[in-house]
N, C-alpha and C positions, 0 to 999 in steps of 0.2 A: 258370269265372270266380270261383265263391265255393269254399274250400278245402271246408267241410263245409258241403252241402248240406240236411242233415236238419235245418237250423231252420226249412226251409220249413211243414215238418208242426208243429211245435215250437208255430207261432209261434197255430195256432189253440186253443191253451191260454191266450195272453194276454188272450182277451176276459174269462177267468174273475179274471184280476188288477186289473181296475178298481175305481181307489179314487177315493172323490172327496178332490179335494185342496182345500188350506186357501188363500186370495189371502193372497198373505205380501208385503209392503211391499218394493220392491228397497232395500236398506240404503244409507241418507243419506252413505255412505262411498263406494259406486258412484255417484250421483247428484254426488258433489262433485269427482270423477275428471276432470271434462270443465274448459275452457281455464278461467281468471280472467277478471275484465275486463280489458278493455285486449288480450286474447288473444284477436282477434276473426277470425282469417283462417279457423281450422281446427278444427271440434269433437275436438281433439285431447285427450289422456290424461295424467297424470300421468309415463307412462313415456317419454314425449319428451324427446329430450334428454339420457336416462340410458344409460350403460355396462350392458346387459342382466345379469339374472345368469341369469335363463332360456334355455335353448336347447332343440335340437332335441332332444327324448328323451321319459321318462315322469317320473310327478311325482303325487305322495301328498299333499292335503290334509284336514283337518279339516272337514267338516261338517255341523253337525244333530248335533255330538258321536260323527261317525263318521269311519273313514279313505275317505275317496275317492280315486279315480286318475282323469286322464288322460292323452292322448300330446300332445305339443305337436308340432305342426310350423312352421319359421319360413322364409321364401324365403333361397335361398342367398345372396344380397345383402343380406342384412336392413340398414338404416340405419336410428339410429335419430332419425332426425330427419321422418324417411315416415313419417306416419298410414294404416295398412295397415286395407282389410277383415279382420274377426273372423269366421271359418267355421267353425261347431261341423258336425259330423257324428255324432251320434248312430246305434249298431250295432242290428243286429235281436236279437227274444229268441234267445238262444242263438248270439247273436254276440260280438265281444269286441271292444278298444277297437282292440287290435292289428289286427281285418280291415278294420278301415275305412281307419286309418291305411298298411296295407301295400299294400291294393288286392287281396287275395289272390293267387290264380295270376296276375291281369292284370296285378300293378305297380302302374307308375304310371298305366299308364292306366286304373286305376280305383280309384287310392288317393282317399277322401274323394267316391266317387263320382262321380268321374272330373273333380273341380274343381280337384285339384293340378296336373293339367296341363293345365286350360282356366284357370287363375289365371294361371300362366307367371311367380312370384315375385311377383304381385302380392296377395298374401292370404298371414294369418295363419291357419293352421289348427288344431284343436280335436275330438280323438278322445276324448269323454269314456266310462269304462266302468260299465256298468248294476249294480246290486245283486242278485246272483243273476241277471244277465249279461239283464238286463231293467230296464224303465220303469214300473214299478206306481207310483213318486212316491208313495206312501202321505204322505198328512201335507202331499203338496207337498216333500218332502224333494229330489224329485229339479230342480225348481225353484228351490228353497234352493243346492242343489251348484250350478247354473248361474250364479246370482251371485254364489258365492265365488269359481267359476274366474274370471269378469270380473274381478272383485275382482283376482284376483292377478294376472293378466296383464294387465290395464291398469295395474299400477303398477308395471309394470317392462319393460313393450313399449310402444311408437309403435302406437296405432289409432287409427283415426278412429271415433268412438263415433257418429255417423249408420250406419252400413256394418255392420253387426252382421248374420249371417244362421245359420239353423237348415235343418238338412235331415236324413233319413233315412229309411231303407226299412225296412215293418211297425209292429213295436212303436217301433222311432225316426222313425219319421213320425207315431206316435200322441204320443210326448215330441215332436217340431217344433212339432204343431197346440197342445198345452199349452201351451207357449211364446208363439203366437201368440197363444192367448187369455190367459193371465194375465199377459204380456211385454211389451203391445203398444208400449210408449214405448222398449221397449228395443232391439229385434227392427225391423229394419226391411223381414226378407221369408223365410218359409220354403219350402219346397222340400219335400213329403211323397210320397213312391214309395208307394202301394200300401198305404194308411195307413189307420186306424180311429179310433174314439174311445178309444182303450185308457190314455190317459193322466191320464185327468179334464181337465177344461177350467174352469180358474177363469176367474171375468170376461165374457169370450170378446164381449163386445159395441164391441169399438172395430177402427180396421179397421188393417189389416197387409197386405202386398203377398202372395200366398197365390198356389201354383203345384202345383196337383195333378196327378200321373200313377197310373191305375191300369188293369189289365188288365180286358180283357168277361169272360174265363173264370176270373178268380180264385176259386180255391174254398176260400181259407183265410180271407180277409178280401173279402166280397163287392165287386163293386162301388158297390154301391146306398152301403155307408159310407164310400164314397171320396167321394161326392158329396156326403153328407152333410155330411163336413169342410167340402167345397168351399162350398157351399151356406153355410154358419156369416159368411163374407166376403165374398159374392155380394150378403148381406147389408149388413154391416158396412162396405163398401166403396162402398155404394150404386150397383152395378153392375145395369142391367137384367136381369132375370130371364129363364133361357131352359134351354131342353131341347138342349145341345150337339149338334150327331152324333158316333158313336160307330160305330167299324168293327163289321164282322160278324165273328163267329166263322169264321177260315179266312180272311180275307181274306190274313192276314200282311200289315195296316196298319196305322198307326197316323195320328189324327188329333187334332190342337192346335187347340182354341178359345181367342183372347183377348176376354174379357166386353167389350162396348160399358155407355155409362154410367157408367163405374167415377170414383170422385172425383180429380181430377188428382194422380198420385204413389202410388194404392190399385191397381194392377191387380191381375187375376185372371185366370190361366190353367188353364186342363183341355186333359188328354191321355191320349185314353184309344184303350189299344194293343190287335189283336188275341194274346192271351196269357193267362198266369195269373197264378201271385204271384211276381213278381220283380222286380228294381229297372234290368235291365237288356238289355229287349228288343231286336230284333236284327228288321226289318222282314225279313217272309218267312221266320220262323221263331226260334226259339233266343234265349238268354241269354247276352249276352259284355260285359263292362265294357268291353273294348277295342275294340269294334265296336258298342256300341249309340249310337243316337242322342238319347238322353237326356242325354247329358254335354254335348252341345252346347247342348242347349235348357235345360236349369239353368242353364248360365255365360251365355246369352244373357239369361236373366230375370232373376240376379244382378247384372249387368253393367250393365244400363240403369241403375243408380243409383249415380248420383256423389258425390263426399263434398260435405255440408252440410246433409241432413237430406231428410226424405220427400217426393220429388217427383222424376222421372229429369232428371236433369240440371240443377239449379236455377240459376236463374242472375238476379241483377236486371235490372230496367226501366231502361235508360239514358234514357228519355224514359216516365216513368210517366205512365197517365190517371187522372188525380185525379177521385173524387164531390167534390160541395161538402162543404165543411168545414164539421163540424157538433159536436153534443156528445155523448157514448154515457153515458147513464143508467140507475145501477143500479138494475132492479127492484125489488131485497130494500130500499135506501137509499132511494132518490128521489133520490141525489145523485149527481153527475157525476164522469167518470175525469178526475183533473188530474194536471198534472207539471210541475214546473220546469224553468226551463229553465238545465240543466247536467248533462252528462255522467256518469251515474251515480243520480241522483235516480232515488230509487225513486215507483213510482205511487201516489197516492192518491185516494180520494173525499172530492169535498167541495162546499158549496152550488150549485149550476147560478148561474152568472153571467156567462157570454158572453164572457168573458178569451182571449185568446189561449193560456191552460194549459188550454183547456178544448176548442180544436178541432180536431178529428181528419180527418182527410182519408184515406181508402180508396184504395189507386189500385192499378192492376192489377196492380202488384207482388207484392200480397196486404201491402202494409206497411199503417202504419197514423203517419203524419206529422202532424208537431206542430211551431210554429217555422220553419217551410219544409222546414228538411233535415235534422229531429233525429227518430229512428223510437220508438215503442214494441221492446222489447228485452226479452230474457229472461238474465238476468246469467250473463253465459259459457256459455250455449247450453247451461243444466243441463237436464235432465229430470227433476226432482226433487219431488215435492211439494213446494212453501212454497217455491221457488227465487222468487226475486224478479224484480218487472219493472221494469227501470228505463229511463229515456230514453239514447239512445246514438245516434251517427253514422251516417246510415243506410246500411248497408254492403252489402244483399241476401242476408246469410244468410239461412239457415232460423229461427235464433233473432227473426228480427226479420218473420217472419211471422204471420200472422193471418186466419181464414176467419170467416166470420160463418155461423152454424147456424139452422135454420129454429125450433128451439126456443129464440132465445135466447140461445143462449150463444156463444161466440167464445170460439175453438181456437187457441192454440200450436203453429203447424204442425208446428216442429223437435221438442218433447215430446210432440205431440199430449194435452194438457191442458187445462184451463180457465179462463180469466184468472178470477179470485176473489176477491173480496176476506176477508179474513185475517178467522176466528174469527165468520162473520158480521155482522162492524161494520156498524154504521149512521151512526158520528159520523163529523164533518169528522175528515181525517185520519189514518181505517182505510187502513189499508195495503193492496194489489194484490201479490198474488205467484201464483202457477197450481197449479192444483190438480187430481188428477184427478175426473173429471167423474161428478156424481150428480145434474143437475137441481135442486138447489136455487136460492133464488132469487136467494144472494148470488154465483151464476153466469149470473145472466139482464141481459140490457142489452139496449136499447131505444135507437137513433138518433134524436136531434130537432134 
């Protein structure tokens, strides 16, 4: 299945490469990538629209002041007018960008672990190559490389920036789970084979769609740290807590738990095969990309999420049930979220006084209405720290979502962020834009 086998041994050298890495801000230049106002159908890219100069091949850039590579793959019908899922595949230690991208002896059916042909043209894919043919992220550097390659191929490809996914077997399931932890607004679901904590984990407290597989008999990367991963989102995802089953050694089975409780759009799945360290078990025995049943249950976990941000299949309320309309009062302020009424107006706070700029109505949607049919809005569906929230059409994007938190704060569903207001203001007239989330209290609000 895999050309050279010997990185299986290889790869129990990478627990001694663990560095902790640095949370590095994704740069204001990827957060500015996604649609304008007025550009309200598709969390679409700057590469929309444009005559590609990318294609299907390998590609050297700059970063962290080094040369990096990876392999770009694009579906043979590429348009570019398609907002295409973004599927990085990260290689094991002592693998290369080329095995993942080739599929080794198996092809295609197990190029990109076996998602180039459960995608079927529909995904962008993403073979990035490790430094000394590994994920040690020293610094976060390998993090860094992650959002220069978005960086450059969302400014010259059609994606949909909700549809972003990370996946890899070993040390690149230990870079996936980094990802998820220091990524989480970026990253909308990873996929980790047999995976550890080998990457460092910035962050790691917000939730992400999280799909773990690892073998009962793995003796390079135990399974106890596969669980561990798993367990990080099990968390984070506020998924009830539980002791999956897990085949016996010899059975030649393997068994798929999906977590009950998970927050709607957060699942979490475990599957844990009988076997060892491999990405590509084969029930009743053996390792084959082209026969294992793992390809199908990644693109089935990947698949459930459709473009417009975190939630399988979002779609709005044609007939929403509205709470009574009321006013939402900032903690850190004591003053109320207003907004005027016109298309674009960005939010602000200011005295509580019962105005119709002051009443908000909830409705199942997860929107958050003002005016009758004018929503709270996240300006072009950025993910950005400081990205603005202005009043807009209420259309049932992800952008124009909103969850209310037991501590207080209220989440931007499509960034998963924090409505905030700007630089801690207290006066009339502080500004609302989202922010990622620290519990302070110019993130706390209060319905009256």
């Amino acid at each position: 299945m895999l050309r050279n086998r010997s990185f299986f041994a290889a790869v129990a050298t990478a627990g001694l490469l663990v560095l902790a890495t640095g949370r590095m801000a994704l740069s204001d230049t990827l957060g500015a990538s996604t649609a304008p106002t007025g550009a309200r159908a598709l969390a679409a890219t700057a590469g929309c629209g444009k005559t590609p100069t990318l294609r299907t091949g390998s590609y050297t850039i700059q970063s962290g002041g080094k040369s990096r590579s990876f392999m770009l793959r694009l579906p043979t019908n590429y348009q570019n007018t398609n907002p295409y899922r973004l599927i990085f595949g990260y290689h094991w230690r002592g693998g290369t960008a080329n095995d993942v991208n080739s599929g080794g002896s198996d092809g295609d059916a197990w190029a990109y672990y076996g998602q180039w042909r459960q995608a079927n043209n529909t995904a962008i894919f993403v073979a990035p190559q490790g430094i000394g043919n590994g994920w040690a992220n020293s610094g976060g550097e390998d993090v860094v490389f992650t959002d220069d390659m978005i960086k450059k191929i969302e400014d010259d490809l059609c994606v949909d920036t909700t549809q972003r996914f990370a996946m890899g077997f070993s040390y690149g399931g230990g870079m996936s789970y980094s990802l998820a932890c220091s990524r989480a607004s970026v990253f909308r679901a990873v996929v980790v084979y047999s995976g550890a904590q080998l990457s460092g984990c910035s962050g790691g407290t917000q939730p992400v769609a999280y799909f773990g597989i690892h073998g009962v008999s793995d003796n390079v990367l135990n399974i106890s740290q596969g669980r561990g991963l798993r367990d990080t989102f099990v968390r984070n995802n506020g998924c009830t807590a539980q002791n999956p089953p897990e085949p016996r050694a010899g059975s030649g089975t393997h068994i798929l738990t999906a977590y009950s409780g998970c927050r709607a759009g957060y699942p979490v799945q475990w599957a844990a095969f009988d076997g060892g360290h491999g990405p590509a078990p084969v029930d009743g025995g053996g390792d084959s990309g082209a026969r294992t049943w793992t390809s199908a249950e990644a693109w089935k976990f990947i698949s459930q999420f459709q473009g417009g941000g975190p939630g399988p299949d979002p779609s709005p309320s044609t007939t929403p049930t509205p709470t009574p309309a009321g006013a939402i009062k900032g903690v850190g302020s004591g003053r109320c979220l207003d907004i005027a009424n016109s298309n674009g107006s960005q939010a602000q706070i200011w005295d509580c006084n019962g105005q119709p700029s002051q009443q908000w109505t909830a409705t199942s949607a997860s929107e958050l209405r003002v005016y009758g049919n004018k929503c709270l809005d996240v300006n072009g569906g950025s993910t950005a720290d400081g990205a603005a929230v202005i009043l807009w059409d209420c259309n049932g994007q992800n952008n124009q979502k909103w969850r209310f938190n037991s501590d207080g704060s209220i989440t931007a569903v499509g960034a998963n962020k924090c409505l905030d207001v700007s630089n801690n203001g207290t006066a009339n007239g502080s500004r609302i834009h989202i922010w990622s989330c620290h519990g302070g209290s110019n993130q706390k609000w209060t319905r009256t």
